[in-house]
C-alpha positions in Angstrom: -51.1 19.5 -156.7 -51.5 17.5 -153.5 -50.4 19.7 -150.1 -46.7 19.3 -149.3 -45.8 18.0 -153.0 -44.6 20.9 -155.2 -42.6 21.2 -158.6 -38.6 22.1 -158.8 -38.0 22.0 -162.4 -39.4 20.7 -165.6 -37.1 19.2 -167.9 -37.2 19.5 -171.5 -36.6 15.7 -172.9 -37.9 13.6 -175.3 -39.4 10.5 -175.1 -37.4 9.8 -171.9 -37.2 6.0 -170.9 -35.6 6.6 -167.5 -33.9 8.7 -164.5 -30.7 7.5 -163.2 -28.6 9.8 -160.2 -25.5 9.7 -158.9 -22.5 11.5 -157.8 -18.9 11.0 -159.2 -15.9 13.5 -158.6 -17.6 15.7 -156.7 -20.4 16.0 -159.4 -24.1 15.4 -158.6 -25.5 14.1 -162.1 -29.1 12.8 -163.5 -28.6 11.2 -166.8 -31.7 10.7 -168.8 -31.7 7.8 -171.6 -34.5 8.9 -174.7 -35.9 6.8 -176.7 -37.1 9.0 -179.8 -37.5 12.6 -181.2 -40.7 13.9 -183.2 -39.8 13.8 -187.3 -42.4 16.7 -188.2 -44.8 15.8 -190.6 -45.3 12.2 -189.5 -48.3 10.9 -187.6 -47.8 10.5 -184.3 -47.5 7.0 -182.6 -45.8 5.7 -179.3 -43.8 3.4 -181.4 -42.7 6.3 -184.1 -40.1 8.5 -184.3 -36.0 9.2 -184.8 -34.3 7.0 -182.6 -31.2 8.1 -183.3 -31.0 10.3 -180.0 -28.3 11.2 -177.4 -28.5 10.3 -173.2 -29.0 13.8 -171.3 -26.6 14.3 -168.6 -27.2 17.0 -166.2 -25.2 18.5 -163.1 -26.9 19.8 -159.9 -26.5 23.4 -159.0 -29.1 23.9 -155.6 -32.2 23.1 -156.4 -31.7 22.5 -160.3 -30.3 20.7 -162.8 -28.2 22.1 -166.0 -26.7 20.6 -169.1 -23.5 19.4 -169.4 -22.9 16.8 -171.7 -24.6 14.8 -174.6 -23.7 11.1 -174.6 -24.5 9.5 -178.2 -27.3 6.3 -177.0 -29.7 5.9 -180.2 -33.5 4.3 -178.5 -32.3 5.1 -175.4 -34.3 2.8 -172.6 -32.1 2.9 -169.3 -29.0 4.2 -167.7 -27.4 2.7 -164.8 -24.4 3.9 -162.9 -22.0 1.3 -160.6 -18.7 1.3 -159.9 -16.3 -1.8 -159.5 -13.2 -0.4 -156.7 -11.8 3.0 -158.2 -13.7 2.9 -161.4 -17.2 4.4 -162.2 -19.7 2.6 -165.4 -22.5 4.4 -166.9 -24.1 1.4 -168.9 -27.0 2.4 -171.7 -29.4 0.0 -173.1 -30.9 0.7 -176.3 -34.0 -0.6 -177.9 -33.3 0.5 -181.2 -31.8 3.0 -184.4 -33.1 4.6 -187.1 -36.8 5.9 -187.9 -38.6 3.4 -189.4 -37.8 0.3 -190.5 -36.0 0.1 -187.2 -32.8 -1.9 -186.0 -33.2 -3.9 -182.7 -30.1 -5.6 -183.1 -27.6 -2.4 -182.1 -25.3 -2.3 -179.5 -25.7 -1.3 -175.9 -22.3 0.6 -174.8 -20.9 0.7 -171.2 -18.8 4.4 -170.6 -16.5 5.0 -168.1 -15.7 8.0 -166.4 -12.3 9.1 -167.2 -11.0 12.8 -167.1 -13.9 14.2 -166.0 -16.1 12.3 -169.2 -17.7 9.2 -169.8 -15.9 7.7 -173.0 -16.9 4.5 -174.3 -15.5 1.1 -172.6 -17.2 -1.5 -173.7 -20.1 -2.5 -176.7 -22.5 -5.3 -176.6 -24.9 -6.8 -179.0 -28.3 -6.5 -177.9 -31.5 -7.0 -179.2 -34.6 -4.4 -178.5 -32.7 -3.9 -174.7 -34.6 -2.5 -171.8 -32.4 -2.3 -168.9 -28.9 -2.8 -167.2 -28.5 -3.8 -163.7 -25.6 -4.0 -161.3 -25.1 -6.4 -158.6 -22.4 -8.1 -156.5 -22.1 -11.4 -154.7 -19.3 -11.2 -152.4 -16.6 -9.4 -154.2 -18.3 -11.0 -157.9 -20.1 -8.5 -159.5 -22.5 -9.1 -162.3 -24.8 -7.0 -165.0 -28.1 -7.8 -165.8 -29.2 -7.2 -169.7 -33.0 -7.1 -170.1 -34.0 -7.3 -173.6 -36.5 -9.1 -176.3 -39.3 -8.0 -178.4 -41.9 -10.5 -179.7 -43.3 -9.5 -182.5 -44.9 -11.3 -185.8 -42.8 -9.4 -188.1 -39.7 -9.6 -186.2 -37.9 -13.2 -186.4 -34.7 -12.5 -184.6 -34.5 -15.4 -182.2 -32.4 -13.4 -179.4 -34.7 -12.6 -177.1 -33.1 -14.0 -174.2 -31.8 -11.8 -171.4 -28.3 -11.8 -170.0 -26.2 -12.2 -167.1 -22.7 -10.8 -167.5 -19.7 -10.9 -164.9 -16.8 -8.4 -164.4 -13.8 -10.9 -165.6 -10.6 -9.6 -166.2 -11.2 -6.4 -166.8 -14.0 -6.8 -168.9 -17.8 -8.1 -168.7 -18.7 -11.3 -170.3 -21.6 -13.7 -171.0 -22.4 -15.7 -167.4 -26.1 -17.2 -167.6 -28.7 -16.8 -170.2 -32.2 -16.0 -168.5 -35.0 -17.1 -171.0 -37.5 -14.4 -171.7 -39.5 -13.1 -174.8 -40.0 -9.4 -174.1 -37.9 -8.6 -170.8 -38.1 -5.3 -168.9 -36.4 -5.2 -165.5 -34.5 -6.6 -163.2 -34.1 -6.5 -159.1 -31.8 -7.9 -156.9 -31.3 -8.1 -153.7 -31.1 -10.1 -150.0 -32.8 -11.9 -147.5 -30.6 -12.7 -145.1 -27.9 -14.9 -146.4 -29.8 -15.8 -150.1 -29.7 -13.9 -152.7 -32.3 -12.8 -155.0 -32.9 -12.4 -158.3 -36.5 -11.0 -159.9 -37.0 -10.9 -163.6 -39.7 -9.0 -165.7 -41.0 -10.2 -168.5 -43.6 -8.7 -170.4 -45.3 -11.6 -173.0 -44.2 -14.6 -170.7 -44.1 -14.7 -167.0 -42.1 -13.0 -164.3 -39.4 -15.4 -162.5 -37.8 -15.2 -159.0 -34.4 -16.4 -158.8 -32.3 -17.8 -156.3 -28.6 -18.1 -156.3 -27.1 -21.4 -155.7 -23.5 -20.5 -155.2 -22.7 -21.3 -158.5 -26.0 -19.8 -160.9 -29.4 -18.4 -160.7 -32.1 -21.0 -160.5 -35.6 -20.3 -161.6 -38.3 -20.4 -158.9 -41.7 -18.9 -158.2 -43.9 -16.9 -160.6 -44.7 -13.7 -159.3 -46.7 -12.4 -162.6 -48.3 -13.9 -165.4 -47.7 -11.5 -167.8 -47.1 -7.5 -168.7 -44.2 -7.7 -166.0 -42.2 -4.2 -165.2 -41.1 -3.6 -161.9 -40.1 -4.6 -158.3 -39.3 -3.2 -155.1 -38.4 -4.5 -151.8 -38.1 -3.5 -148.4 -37.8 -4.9 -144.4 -40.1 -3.9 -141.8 -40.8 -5.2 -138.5 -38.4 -8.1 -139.3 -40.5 -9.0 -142.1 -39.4 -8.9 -145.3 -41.5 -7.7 -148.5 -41.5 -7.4 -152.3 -44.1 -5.2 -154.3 -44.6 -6.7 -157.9 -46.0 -4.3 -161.0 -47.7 -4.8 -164.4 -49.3 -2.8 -166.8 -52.4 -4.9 -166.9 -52.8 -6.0 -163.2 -52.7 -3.9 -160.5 -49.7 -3.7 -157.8 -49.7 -6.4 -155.4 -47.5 -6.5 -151.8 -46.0 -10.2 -151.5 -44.7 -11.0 -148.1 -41.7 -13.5 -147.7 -42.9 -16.6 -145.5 -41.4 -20.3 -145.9 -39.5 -19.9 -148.8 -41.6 -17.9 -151.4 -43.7 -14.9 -151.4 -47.7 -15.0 -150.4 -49.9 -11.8 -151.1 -50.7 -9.5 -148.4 -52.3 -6.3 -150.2 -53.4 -5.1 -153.9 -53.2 -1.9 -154.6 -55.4 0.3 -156.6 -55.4 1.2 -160.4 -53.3 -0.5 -163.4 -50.4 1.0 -165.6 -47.8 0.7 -162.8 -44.5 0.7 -164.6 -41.9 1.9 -161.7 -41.3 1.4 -158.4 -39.1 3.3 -155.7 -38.9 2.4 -151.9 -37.8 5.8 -149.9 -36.8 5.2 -146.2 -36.4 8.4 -143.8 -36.3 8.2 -139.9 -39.0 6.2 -138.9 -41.5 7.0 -141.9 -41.1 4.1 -145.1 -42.7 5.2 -148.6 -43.2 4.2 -152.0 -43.4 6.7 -155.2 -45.2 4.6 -158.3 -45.0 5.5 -161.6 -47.3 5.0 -164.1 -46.8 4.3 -167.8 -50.3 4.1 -170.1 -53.9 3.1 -170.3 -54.9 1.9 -173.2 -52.9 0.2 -176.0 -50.2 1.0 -177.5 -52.3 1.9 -181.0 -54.6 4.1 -179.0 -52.9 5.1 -175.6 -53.8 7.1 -172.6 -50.7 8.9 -171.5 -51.9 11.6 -169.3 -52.7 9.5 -165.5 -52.1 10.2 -161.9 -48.8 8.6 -160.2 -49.3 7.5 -156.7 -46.9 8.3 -153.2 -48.1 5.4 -150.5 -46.8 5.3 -146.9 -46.5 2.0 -144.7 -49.0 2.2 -141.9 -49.9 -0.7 -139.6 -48.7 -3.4 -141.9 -49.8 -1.8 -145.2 -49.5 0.9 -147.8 -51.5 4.0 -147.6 -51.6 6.5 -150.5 -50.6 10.2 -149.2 -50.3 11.9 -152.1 -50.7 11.5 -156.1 -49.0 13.5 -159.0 -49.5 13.6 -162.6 -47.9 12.1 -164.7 -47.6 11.6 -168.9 -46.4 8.1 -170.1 -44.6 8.3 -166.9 -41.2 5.7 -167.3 -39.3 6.0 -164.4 -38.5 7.8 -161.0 -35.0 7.8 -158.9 -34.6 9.9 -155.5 -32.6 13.2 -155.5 -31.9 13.6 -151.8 -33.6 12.9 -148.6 -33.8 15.7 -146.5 -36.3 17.6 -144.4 -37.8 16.8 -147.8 -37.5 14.2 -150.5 -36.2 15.4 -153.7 -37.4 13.3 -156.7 -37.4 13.2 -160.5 -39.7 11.2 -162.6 -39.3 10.9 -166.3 -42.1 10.9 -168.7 -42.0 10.1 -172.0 -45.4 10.5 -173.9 -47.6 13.6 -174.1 -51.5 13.6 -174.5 -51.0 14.4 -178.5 -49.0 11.0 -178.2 -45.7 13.4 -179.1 -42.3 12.0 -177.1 -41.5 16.1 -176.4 -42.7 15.9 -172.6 -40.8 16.8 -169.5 -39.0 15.2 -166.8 -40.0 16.7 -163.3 -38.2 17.3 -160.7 -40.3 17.1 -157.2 -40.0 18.6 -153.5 -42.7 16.5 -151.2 -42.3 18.0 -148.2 -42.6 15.3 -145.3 -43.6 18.2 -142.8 -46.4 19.0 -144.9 -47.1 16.6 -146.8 -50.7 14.6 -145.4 -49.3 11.7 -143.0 -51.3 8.8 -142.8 -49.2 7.5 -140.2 -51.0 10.5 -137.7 -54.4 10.1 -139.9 -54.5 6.5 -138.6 -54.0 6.8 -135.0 
């Protein structure tokens, strides 16, 4: 284990697709979607399994997480809290039910926290979904669906994701976003225009641009094998990092209208990305999914913890990770408290933990000082 970069708590979870934290009431929570359980007996396979599986929601207590309550989300792929005024959403995407022949076409339910509970609000179709995402424009707020599976034996043409908006009360269709096997979503702002990134993982990865009135397709930023994005300002300049499976990482930097490479970063696999600002010092944590394919993966790999030095990203510190999914910041302290979520073990078994991390800025190797 790298200096400065220690262990809080493994997890006990099951093929878990994502970390999502938030407070509400008074309540620090982690809720963790899971896509699938072991069926003993069965070979194992990435793409096996009983999806018919609950969301894990945790509560804080120190420097720990404990149970306290199971939320019904069969193929669980993503969680993702928001609130709209006095109301709190915990929004579940799910890729699938059943264990084998699967159902893709299920719905993905939003919950709303009531009484101390989430209780179901709202259920949409969805088709093999990935991810939710929240984001306002002015005092509009929409939710991103990402969703689509391309496969030979699966002719369901609804593979296109979805832009929803809070209307009356309720969230319904806005803009269709064409995609074939979509992943993620990010949003956010440079200066006045708003952005829009969409992964993709068969067909390419789109940047968007609001017009005032929709999102209108602009540059590529990857071919193929999309999964994440993150952004982030510095010196005035303003930067998105762009992941795939199959390519590595690449830094873009915003100039003229559209993005222009700056920096690759080492190794493949990257499937999350998250941007951690405290004081003076910027890092990124990177999570990484598989090597490999999925027939024959390679689950057990080394994550990476970069910080921004002179213009670029430095790595400081590395952790492992198996079929790592997805990573979300505890608290920012003296330290940074993190939790990844991993989702494959090396027997290719979804029974693997989610970590919970302490990297210890004080300790932890600064390549801010190791570069003057």
């Amino acid at each position: 284990m790298t200096t400065g970069l220690r262990e809080l708590q493994r997890i006990p979870t099951s093929g878990a697709r994502a970390v999502e934290v938030f407070s509400v009431d008074g309540l620090d929570l982690l809720a963790i979607p899971q896509l699938a359980r072991d069926v003993p007996g069965v070979a194992a396979g990435m793409n096996a399994g009983d999806s018919d599986t609950d969301l894990v929601l945790l509560r804080r207590a120190g420097d720990r997480y404990e149970f306290h309550a199971a939320i019904p989300a069969p193929g669980g792929e993503d969680a993702e809290f928001f609130s709209i005024g006095a109301r709190h959403f915990l929004a579940v995407a799910s890729i699938r039910r059943g264990s084998g022949p699967y159902e893709y076409t299920i719905p993905s339910v939003i919950h709303e926290w009531r009484d101390g509970s989430f209780v179901a609000f709202q259920s949409l179709t969805s088709f093999a979904a990935k991810q939710w995402r929240h984001w306002s424009i002015g005092e509009r707020h929409f939710l991103g669906l990402a969703q689509g599976l391309d496969l030979p034996h699966l002719p369901d043409p609804h593979r296109d994701s979805v832009i929803y908006e809070w209307v009356d009360g309720a969230f319904t269709p806005f803009q269709v976003i064409p995609s074939r096997w979509a992943y993620n979503w990010h949003a956010w702002k440079i200066g006045e225009r708003q952005l829009l990134a969409h992964a993709d993982h068969v067909g390419p990865s789109i940047l968007y641009a609001w017009d005032g009135q929709s999102f209108v397709p602009g540059q590529e930023l990857i071919g193929r094998a999309g999964r994440a994005f993150a952004s982030f300002e510095r010196d005035g300049r303003h930067y998105l990092l762009v992941a795939g499976l199959e390519d590595p990482p690449r830094l873009m930097e915003w100039e003229d209208g559209e993005f222009h490479e700056v920096q690759t970063l080492r190794g493949l696999a990257a499937r999350e990305l998250c941007v951690v600002e405290h004081g003076p010092r910027l890092l990124v944590i990177r999570v990484n999914f598989i090597e490999g394919t999925p027939a024959a993966p390679r689950p057990l790999l080394r994550s990476q913890i970069y910080e921004w030095v002179h213009g670029e990203l430095v790595e400081i510190a590395s952790f492992p990770t198996s079929g790592g999914t997805d990573v979300a910041v505890v608290q920012v302290h003296g330290a940074i408290d993190f939790v990844v979520s991993n989702s494959l073990s090396s027997s290719v078994r979804f029974a693997t933990d989610t970590v919970l991390y302490r990297l210890d800025l004080d300790e932890a190797p600064s390549a801010r000082e190791g570069a003057a």
